[in-house]
C-alpha positions as CSV (number, residue, x, y, z in Angstrom):
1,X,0.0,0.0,0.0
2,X,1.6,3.5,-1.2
3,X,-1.3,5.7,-0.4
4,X,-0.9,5.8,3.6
5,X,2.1,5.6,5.9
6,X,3.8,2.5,7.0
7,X,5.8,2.2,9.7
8,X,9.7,2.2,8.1
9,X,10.0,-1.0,10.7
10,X,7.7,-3.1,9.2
11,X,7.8,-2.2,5.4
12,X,11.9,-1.7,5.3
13,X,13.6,-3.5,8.3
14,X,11.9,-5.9,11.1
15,X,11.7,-9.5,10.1
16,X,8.5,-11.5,9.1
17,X,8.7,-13.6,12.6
18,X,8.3,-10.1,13.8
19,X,5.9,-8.5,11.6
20,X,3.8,-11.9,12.5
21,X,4.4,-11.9,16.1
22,X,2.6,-8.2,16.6
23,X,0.4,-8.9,14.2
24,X,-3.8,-8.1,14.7
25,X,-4.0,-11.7,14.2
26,X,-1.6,-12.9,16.6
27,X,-2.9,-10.5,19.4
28,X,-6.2,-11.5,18.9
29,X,-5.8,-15.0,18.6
30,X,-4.3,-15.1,21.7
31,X,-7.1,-13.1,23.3
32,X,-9.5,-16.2,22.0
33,X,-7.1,-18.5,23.0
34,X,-7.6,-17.3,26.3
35,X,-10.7,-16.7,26.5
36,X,-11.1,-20.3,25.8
37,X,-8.7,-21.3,28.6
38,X,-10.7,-19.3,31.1
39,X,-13.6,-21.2,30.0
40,X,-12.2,-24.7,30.1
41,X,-10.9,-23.4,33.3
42,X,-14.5,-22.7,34.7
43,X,-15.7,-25.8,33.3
44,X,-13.5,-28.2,35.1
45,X,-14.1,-26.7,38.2
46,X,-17.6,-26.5,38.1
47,X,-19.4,-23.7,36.6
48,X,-22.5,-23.7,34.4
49,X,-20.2,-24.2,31.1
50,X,-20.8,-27.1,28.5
51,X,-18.2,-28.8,26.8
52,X,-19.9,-27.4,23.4
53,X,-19.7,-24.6,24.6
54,X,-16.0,-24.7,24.8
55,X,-15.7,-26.7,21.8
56,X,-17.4,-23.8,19.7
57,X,-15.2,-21.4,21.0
58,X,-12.0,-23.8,20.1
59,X,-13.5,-23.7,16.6
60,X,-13.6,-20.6,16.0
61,X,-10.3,-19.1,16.8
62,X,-9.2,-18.2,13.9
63,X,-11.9,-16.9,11.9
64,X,-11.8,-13.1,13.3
65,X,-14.2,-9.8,11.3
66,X,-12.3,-7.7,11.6
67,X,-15.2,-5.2,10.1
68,X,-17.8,-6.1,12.6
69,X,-14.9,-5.7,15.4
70,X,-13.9,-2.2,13.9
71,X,-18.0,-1.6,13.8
72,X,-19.2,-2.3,16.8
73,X,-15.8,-1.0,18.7
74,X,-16.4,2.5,17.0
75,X,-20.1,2.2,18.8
76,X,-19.1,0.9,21.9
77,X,-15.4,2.8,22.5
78,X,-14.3,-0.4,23.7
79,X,-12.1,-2.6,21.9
80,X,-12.2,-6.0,24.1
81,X,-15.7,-5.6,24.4
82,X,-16.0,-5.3,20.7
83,X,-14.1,-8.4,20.4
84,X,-16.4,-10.1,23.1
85,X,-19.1,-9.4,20.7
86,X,-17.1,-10.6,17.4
87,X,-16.4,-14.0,18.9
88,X,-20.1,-14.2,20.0
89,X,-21.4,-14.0,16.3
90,X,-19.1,-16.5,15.7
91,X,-19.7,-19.0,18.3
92,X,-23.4,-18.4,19.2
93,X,-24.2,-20.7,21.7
94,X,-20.6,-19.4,23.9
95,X,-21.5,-15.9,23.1
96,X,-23.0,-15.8,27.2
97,X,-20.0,-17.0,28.7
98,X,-17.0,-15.6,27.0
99,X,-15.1,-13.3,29.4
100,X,-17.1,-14.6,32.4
101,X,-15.1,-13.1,35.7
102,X,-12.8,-11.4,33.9
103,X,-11.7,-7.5,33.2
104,X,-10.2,-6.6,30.0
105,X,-6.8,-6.7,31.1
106,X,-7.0,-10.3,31.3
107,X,-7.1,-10.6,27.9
108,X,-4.7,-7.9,27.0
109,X,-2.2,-8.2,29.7
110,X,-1.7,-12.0,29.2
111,X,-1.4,-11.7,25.8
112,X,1.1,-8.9,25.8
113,X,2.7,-11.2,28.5
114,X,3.0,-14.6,25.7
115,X,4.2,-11.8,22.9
116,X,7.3,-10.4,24.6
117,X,7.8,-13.7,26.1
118,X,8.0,-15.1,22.9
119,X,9.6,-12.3,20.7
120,X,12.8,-11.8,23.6
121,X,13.3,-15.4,22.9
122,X,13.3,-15.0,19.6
123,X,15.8,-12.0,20.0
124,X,17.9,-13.9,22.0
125,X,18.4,-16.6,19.2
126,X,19.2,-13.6,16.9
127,X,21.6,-12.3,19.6
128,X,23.3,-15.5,19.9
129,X,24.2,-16.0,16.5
130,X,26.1,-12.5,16.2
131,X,27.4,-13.8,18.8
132,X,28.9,-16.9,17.3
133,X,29.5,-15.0,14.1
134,X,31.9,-12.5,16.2
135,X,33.5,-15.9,18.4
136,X,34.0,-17.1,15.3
137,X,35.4,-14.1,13.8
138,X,38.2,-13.6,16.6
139,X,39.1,-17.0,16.6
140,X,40.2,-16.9,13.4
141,X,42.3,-13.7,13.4
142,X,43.2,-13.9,17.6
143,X,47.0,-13.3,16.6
144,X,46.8,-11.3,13.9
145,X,48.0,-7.7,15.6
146,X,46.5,-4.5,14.6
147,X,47.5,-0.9,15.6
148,X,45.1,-0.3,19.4
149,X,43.8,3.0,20.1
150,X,42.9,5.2,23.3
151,X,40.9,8.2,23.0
152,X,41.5,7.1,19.2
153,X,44.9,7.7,18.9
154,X,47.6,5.0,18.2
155,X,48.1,3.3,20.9
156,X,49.5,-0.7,21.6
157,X,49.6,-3.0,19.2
158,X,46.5,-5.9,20.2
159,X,44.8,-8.4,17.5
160,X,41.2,-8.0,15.4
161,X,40.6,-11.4,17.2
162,X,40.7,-9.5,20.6
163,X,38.9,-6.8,20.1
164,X,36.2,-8.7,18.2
165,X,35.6,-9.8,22.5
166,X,35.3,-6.3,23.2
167,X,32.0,-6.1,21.3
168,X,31.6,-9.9,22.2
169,X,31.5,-9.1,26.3
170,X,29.0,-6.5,25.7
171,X,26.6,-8.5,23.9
172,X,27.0,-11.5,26.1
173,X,26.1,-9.4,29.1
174,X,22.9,-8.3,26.7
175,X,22.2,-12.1,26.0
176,X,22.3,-12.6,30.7
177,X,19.9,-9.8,30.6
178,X,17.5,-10.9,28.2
179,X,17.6,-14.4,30.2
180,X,16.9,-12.2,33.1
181,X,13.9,-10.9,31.6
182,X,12.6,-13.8,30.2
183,X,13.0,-15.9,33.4
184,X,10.8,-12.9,35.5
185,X,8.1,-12.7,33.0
186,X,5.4,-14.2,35.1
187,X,1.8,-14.5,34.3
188,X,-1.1,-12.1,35.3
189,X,-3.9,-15.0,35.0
190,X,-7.4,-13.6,35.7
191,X,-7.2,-11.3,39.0
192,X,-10.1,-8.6,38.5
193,X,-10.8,-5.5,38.3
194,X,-8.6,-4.5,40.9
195,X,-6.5,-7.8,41.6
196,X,-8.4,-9.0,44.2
197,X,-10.5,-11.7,42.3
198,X,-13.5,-10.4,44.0
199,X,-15.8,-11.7,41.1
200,X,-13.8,-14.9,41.5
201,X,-15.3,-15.4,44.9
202,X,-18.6,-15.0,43.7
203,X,-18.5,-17.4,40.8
204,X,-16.9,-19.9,42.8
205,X,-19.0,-19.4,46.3
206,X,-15.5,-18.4,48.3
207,X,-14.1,-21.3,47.1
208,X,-10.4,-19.8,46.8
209,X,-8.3,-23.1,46.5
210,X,-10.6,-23.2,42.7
211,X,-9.8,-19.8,42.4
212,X,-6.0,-20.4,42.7
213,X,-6.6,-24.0,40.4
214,X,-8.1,-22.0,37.5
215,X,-5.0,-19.3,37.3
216,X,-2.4,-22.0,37.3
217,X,-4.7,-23.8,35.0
218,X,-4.7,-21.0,32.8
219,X,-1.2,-20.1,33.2
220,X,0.0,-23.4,32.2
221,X,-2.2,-23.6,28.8
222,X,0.7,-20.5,27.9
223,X,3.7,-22.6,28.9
224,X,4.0,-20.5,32.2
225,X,4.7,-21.6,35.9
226,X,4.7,-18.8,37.8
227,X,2.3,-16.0,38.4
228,X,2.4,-12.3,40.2
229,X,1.9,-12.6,43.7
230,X,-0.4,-9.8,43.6
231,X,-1.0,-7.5,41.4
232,X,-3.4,-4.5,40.5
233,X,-5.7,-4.4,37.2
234,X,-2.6,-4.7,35.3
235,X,0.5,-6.4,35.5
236,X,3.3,-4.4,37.1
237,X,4.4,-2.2,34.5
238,X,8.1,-2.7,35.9
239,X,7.6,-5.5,33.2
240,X,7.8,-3.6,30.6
241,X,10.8,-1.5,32.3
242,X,13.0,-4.6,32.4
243,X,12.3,-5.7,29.0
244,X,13.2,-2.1,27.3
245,X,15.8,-1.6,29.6
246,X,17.1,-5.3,27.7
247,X,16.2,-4.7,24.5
248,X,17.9,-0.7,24.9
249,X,21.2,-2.8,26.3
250,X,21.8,-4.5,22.8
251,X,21.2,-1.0,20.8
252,X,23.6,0.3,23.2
253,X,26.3,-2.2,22.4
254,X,25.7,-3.0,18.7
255,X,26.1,0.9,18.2
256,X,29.4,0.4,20.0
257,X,30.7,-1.9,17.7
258,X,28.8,-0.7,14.4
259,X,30.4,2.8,15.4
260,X,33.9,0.7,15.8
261,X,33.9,-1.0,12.3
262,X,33.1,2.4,10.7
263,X,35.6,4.1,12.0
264,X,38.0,1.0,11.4
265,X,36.2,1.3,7.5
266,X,37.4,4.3,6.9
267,X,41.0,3.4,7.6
268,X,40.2,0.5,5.0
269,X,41.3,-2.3,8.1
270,X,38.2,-3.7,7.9
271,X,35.2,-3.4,6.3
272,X,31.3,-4.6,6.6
273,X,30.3,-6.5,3.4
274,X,29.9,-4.6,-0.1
275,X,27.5,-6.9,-2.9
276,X,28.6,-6.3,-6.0
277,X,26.5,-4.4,-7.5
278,X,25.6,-2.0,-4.7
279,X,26.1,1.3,-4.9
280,X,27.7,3.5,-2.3
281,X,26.8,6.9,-3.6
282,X,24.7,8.5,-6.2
283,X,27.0,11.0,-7.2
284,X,30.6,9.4,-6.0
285,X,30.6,6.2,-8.1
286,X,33.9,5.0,-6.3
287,X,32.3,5.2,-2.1
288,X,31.7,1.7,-0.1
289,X,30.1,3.3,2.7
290,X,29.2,1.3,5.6
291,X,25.5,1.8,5.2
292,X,24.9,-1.1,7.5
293,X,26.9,-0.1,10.3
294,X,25.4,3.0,9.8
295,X,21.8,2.1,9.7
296,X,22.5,-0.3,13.1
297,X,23.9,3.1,15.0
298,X,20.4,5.3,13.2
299,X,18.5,2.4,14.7
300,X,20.1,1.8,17.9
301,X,19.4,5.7,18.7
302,X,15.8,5.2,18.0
303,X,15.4,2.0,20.3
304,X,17.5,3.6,23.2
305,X,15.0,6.6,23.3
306,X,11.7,4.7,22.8
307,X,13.2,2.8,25.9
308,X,12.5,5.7,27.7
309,X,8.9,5.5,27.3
310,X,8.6,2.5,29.6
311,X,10.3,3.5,32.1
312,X,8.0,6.9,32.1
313,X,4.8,4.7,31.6
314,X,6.4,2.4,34.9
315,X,6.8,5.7,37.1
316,X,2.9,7.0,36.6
317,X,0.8,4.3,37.6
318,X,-1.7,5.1,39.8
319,X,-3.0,3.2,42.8
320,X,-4.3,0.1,40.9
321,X,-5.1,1.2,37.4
322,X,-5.0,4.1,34.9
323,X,-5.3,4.4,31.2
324,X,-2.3,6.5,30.4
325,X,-0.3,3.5,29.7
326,X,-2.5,1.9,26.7
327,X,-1.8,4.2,23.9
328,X,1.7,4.5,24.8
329,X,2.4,1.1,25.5
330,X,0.4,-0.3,22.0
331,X,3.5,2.0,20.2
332,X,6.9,1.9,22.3
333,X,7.0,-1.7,22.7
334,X,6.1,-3.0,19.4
335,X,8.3,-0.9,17.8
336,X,10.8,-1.4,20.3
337,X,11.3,-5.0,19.3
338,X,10.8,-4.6,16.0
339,X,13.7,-2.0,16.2
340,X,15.8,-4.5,17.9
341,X,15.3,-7.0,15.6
342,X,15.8,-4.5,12.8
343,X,19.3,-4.2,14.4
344,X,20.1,-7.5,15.1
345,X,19.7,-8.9,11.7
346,X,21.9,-6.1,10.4
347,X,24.7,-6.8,13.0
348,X,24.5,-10.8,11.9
349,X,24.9,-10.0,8.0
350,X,27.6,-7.8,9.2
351,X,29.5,-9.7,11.6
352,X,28.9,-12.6,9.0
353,X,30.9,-10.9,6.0
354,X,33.1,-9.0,7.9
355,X,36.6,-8.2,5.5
356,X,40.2,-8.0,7.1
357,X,42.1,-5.9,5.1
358,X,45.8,-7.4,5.9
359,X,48.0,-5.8,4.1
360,X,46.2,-2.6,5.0
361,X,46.5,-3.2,8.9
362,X,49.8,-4.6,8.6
363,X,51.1,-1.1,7.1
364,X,49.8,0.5,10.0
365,X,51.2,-1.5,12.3
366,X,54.7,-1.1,10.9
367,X,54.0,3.0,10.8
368,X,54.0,2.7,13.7
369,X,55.7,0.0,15.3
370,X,59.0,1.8,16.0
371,X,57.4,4.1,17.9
372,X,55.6,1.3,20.1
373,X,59.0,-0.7,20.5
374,X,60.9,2.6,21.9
375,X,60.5,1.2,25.9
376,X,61.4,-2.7,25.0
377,X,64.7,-0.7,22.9
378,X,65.1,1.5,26.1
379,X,65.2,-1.8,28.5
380,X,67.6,-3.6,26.4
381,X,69.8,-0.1,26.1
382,X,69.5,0.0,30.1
383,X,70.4,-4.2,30.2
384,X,73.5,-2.8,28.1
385,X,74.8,-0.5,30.2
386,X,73.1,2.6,29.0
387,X,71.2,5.0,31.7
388,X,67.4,4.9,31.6
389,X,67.1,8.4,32.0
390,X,69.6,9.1,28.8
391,X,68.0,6.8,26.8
392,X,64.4,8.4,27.8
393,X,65.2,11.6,26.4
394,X,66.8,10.5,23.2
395,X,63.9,8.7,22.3
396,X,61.8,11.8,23.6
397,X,63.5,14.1,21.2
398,X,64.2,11.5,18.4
399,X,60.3,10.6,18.4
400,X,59.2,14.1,17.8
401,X,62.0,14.8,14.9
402,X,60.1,11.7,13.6
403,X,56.9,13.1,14.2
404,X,57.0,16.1,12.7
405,X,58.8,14.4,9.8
406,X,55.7,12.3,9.3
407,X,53.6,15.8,9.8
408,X,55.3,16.8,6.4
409,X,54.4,14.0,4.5
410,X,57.1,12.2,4.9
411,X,57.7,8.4,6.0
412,X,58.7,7.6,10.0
413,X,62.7,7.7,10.5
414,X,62.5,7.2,14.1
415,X,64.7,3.7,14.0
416,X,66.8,5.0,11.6
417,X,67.4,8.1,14.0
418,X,67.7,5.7,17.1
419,X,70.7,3.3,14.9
420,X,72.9,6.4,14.7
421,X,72.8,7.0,18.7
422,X,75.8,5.0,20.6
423,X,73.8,5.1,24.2
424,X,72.1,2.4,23.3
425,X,74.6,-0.3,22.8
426,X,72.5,-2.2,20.0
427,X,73.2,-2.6,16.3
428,X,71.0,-2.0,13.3
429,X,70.3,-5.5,13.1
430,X,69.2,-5.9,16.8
431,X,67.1,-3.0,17.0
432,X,65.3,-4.3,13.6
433,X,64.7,-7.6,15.6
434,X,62.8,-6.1,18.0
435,X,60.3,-4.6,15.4
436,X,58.1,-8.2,15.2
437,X,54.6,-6.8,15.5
438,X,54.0,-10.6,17.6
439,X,56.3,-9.7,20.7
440,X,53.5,-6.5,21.6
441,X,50.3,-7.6,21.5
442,X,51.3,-9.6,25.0
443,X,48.4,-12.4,25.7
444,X,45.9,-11.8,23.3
445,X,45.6,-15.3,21.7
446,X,45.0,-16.6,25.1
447,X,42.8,-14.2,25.9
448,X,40.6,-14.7,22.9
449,X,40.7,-18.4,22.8
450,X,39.9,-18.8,27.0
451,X,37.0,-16.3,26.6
452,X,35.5,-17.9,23.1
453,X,35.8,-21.2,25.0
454,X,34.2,-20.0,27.8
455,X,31.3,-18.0,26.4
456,X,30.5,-21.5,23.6
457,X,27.8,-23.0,25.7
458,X,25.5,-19.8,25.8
459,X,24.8,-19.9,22.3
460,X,23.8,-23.6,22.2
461,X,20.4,-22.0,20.3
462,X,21.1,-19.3,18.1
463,X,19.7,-18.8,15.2
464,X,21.0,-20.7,11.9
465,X,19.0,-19.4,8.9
466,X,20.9,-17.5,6.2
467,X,21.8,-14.1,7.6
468,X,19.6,-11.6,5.8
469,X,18.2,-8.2,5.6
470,X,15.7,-6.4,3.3
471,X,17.4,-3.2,2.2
């Protein structure tokens, strides 16, 4: 459709799982899926329910008007009411005891509940396998030394592999707080208006051992164990917190590391993958931009302000229920894991094709290697003989001869300068020894290879389909 706007998640970046997941149909499915659990529910435990009843109701699922909902909600103002009456004209002889006991939250609140239940475990399969795709990554190039920076100035020689666990740490801290989130989503079950089951009571004669029976009844239909102690209309919106607060964590470190190949892009050490035919710019034929890192950092900015809106909607809740959530709520976290997932799949077609430009990062490193190896050439000048403090200030004002050399255009002559200076009590030969980019980058191989070991068993599920993204 071209005539009205679409959201630029669903028609450009967000997956179809996604797109499916927080779809009409899936929300309202699962409204009728537990509408017929409350009923079953009811049944077993003794109200005035039939088994064709709740065999109607099973039927009819799926088959949702969406044009008599949309009809008689714009009558009514009520959109779970209008839905109550949609299923009715579909299953007749249920149409009296649909929603029997409950409030409308039970419907909406579980549902949302089952959604971001089941899209962070989706994300977290996503996660996962960029993940593996970065393990794998810094396995493979763990002694391979590259020029380090602080404050983005050369710095220490280290490898590609081990700063690939730079990003890798970050995410795998994201991955422990996704578990965290999924682990403490707990089920709202049918509470009441105001969480105290009141109409429960009365349905069930004070009974509250059935009461308690029907909830974990219900609760396990949807795969979950556990259930809010107590609660108000709602579930606590601290829910929603946690869970934007997790999906806001991986924007936050996938910027990190988008930002990080970008900046390493335009050095041409490494670079995100380029398709053949793409172009990088309309007017400059001969760009690769990183569009891909790029669009991960655009997106990561979006998802780490919508995050925001949670933790606003958490703070305003009043006593046990007010309406300031809904509207807010029905936006922010949709599009927050559709943003997510936007971002994820880019970061695994990324971290998938990643390029290591060699030659290009070997070139650096020698640049400026000499400067790196001036304290090992100063400790074997001291083992010599020489004085430390000597030696300091030769290479103090040998380095910045070199420096402003380089300044000019002109290639590094620090060694050269450091060869013609006595103090030191090294030939040409020995100093040039000591400029093997493998004796700086200390334990990085060991590094890498302990922490890829260590971090294996977390991604026992990723994802394995074919890394791919829309645009």
């Amino acid at each position: 459709m071209t005539d009205i706007y679409q959201s630029p998640l669903a028609s450009r970046y967000a997956s179809d799982y996604m797109l499916g997941l927080f779809s009409p149909d899936t929300r309202i499915k699962t409204w009728r899926k537990l509408w017929v659990s409350l009923a079953k529910a009811e049944m077993k435990l003794g109200l005035p329910i039939t088994p064709e009843q709740v065999a109607e109701l099973e039927a009819h699922i799926d088959d949702i008007d969406y044009d008599c909902a949309a009809a008689r909600e714009k009558e009514v103002r009520h959109d779970v009411m209008a839905h109550v009456y949609t299923y009715g004209k579909a299953a007749p002889s249920a149409a009296g005891i649909i929603h029997l006991g409950a409030t409308s939250c039970y419907v909406t609140d579980n549902a949302d509940l089952v959604i971001y239940r089941d899209g962070l475990k989706y994300i977290r399969r996503e996660l996962a396998a960029v993940i593996g795709n970065l393990a794998d990554f810094a396995e493979a190039h763990a002694a391979l030394p590259t020029l380090g920076y602080t404050h983005y100035q050369p710095a220490q020689l280290v490898t590609v592999g081990k700063r690939a666990t730079l990003w890798m740490q970050d995410l795998v801290s994201d991955l422990r707080e996704i578990d965290f989130a999924i682990e403490n989503i707990k089920f709202l079950g049918c509470r009441g208006t105001t969480g105290t089951e009141a109409s429960f009571m009365e349905l069930f004669e004070g009974d509250t051992a059935k009461i308690d029976e029907m909830n974990r009844m219900i609760a396990a239909d949807f795969g979950f164990t556990d259930l809010f102690g107590v609660c108000g209309q709602t579930y606590p919106r601290k829910v929603d917190s946690r869970i934007m607060n997790a999906l806001s964590s991986v924007a936050q470190s996938l910027y990190r590391m988008a930002n990080d190949i970008r900046l390493l892009q335009h050095d041409r050490q490494i670079e995100e993958p380029f398709e053949k035919n793409q172009i990088g710019s309309s007017a400059m034929a001969y760009k690769r931009n990183p569009m891909r890192s790029e669009r991960i950092c655009s997106l990561a900015r979006y998802l780490m302000a919508d995050a925001m809106n949670a933790h606003m909607t958490a703070s305003v809740q009043w006593l046990e229920r007010t309406l300031d959530d809904s509207a807010n709520r029905r936006i922010s976290l949709p599009e927050g894991f559709l943003c997510a997932d936007a971002i994820i799949r880019l970061a695994r077609n990324v971290t998938d094709g990643l390029r290591v430009n060699e030659k290009i990062i070997e070139r650096t490193v020698m640049e400026y290697l000499p400067f790196i190896a001036t304290e090992n050439l100063m400790m074997e000048g001291v083992k010599r003989g020489g004085d430390r403090q000597k030696l300091h200030e030769i290479i103090r004002t040998c380095s910045m001869e070199a420096t402003r050399r380089m300044k000019e255009g002109l290639n590094c002559d620090l060694l050269e300068r450091l060869k013609n200076e006595p103090e030191f009590g090294l030939t040409g030969d020995e100093m040039e020894a000591l400029l093997d980019p493998s004796l700086y980058i200390g334990r990085c191989p060991e590094q890498v290879k302990t922490y890829v070991e260590k971090i294996r068993p977390l991604l026992a599920d990723a994802a394995e389909d074919e890394a791919e993204i829309n645009l």
